[in-house]
N, C-alpha and C positions, 0 to 999 in steps of 0.2 A: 370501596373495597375494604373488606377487615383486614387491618394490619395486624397480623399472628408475632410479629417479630417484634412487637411494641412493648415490652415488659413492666409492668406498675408494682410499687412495691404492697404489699399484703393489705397495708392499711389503707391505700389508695383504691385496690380491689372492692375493697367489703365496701369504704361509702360509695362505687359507682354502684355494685349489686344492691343495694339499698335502695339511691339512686332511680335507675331503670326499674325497680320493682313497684316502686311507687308510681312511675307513670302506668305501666303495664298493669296495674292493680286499680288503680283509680279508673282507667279506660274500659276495664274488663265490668268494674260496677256499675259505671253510668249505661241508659241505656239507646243514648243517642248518640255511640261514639263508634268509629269505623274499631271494624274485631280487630283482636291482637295477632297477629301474625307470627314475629316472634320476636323474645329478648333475648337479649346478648352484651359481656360483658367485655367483650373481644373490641379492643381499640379501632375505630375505621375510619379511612381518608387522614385531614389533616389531622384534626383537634379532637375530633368527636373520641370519646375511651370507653361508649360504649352505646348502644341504641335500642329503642325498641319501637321495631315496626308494625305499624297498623296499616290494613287495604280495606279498600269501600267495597261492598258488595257487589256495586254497579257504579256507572255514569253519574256523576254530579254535577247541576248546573245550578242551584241556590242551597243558600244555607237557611235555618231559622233560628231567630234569637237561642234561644234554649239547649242548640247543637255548637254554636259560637261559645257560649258563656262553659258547657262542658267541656269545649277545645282547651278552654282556657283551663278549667279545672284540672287536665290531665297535665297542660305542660308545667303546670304550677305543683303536682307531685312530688316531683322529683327530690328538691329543693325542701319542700314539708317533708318528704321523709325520711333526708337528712336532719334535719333536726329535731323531729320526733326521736331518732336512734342515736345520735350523736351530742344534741343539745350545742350543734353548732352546724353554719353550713358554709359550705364553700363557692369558689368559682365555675364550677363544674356544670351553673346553671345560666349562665350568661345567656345563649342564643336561645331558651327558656324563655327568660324574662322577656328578652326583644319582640319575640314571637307573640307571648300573653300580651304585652302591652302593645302591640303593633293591631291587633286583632281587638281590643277594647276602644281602642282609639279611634279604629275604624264605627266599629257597633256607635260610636258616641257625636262623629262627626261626619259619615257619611252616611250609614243606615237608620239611623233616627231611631236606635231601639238603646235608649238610654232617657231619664228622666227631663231631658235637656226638650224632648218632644220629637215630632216626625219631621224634625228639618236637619239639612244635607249646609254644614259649618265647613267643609273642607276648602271652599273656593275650589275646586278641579271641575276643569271642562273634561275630562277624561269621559272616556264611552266605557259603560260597565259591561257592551258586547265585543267592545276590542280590547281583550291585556294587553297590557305593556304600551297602548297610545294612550300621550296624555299630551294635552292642552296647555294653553296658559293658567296658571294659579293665581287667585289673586284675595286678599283678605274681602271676608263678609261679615265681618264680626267684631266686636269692640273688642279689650283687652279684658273687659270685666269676663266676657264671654268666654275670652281664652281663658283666664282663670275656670269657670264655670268646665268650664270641659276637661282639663285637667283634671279638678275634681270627681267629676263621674268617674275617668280613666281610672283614678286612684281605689275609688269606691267599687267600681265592678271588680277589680284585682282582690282586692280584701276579703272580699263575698265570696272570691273563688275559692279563697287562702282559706276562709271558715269554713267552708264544705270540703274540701281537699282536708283538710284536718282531720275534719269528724270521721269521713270513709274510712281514712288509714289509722286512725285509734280503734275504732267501731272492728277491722282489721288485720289488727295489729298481728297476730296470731301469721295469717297467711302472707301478709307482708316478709317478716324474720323466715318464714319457710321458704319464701318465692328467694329471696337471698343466701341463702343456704345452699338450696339447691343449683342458683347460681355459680356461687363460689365453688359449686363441686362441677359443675360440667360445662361451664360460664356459654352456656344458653341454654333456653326451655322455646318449644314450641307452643304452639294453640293450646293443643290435647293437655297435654302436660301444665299449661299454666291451669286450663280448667280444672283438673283433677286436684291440683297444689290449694285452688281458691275453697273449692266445695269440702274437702278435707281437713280445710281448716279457720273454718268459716262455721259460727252460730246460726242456727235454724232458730225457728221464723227470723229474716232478716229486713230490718226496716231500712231502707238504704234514707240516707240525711238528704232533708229536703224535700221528704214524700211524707204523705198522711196514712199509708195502708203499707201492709206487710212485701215485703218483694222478694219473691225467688231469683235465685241466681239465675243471671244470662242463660239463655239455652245454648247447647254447641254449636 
């Protein structure tokens, strides 16, 4: 529930609008990422001081490399665009980080979609047709290996952090507007984030990471 009674002071405001505008902005570029629903700058529940919701079009029962590694790029936004605007970043990105890294970790030792190859490092007997059952865990791997996986973890994060970058400079324009317009009504819907992107947003746009020109998301 959004906490309306939660008061931040001005300068706390602007970095959450920053903030949330970088995931909302980075999610709305990529084009394997659930649409943006809407941002909001309005404090809700315990911790969270502000959120922006994404919904899937439909039912989802697997993911693919390339929709994982986006996941990761959007929660990793936020955080970059703090510091793109600030040239500093705060705490505000914690359960961010958990997430990005909790989701690479997985891609790296249970998914086998990391350079490590098509093997399952986790030791879990868990059944990936029952959440939340899980088995005995037990090590299948040396320590050299635990390093070795670490390292991917670290490596797929970075890769995010570099394309997360490029988006929100490449951006930069529609970012400061998506925050603006924030600060002034502290939330934007679907329509409204699209209208904010394409108005301030370079034509032909080469989104980072692709070889051909791409048009903006359709509505």
């Amino acid at each position: 529930l959004e906490k309306k009674q939660r008061v931040m002071n001005d300068d706390e405001k602007l970095r959450v609008a920053y903030h949330e505008s970088g995931h909302a902005l980075v999610a709305y570029s990529l084009p394997n990422t659930d649409p943006v629903h809407k941002v909001s700058i309005i404090p809700r529940g315990i911790a969270a001081l502000g959120y922006t919701l994404q919904r899937p079009e439909g039912d989802r029962f697997l993911m693919t490399k390339s929709e994982l590694e986006s996941d990761i790029q959007v929660l990793m936004a936020g955080t970059i665009a703090e510091e793109l605007i600030f040239s500093d970043i705060s705490t505000g990105a914690k359960n961010d980080l958990e997430r990005a890294t909790r989701i690479a970790r997985n891609m790296v030792a249970e998914y086998g979609m990391s350079r490590l190859g098509r093997v399952n490092l986790s030791g879990s007997t868990s059944s990936p047709f029952l959440p939340g059952m899980t088995g005995e865990t037990q090590a299948y791997h040396s320590e050299e290996t635990a390093r070795e996986v670490d390292e991917e973890v670290r490596r797929i994060i970075e890769e995010a952090i570099g394309q997360t970058r490029d988006i929100l400079e490449s951006r930069r324009p529609a970012l400061e507007a998506l925050a603006k317009r924030l600060m002034e009504k502290e939330s934007v819907d679907s329509e409204e984030l699209k209208q904010i992107v394409e108005e301030n947003s370079p034509r032909p746009l080469v989104v980072p990471g692709t070889t051909s020109e791409a048009a903006l998301p359709p509505a």
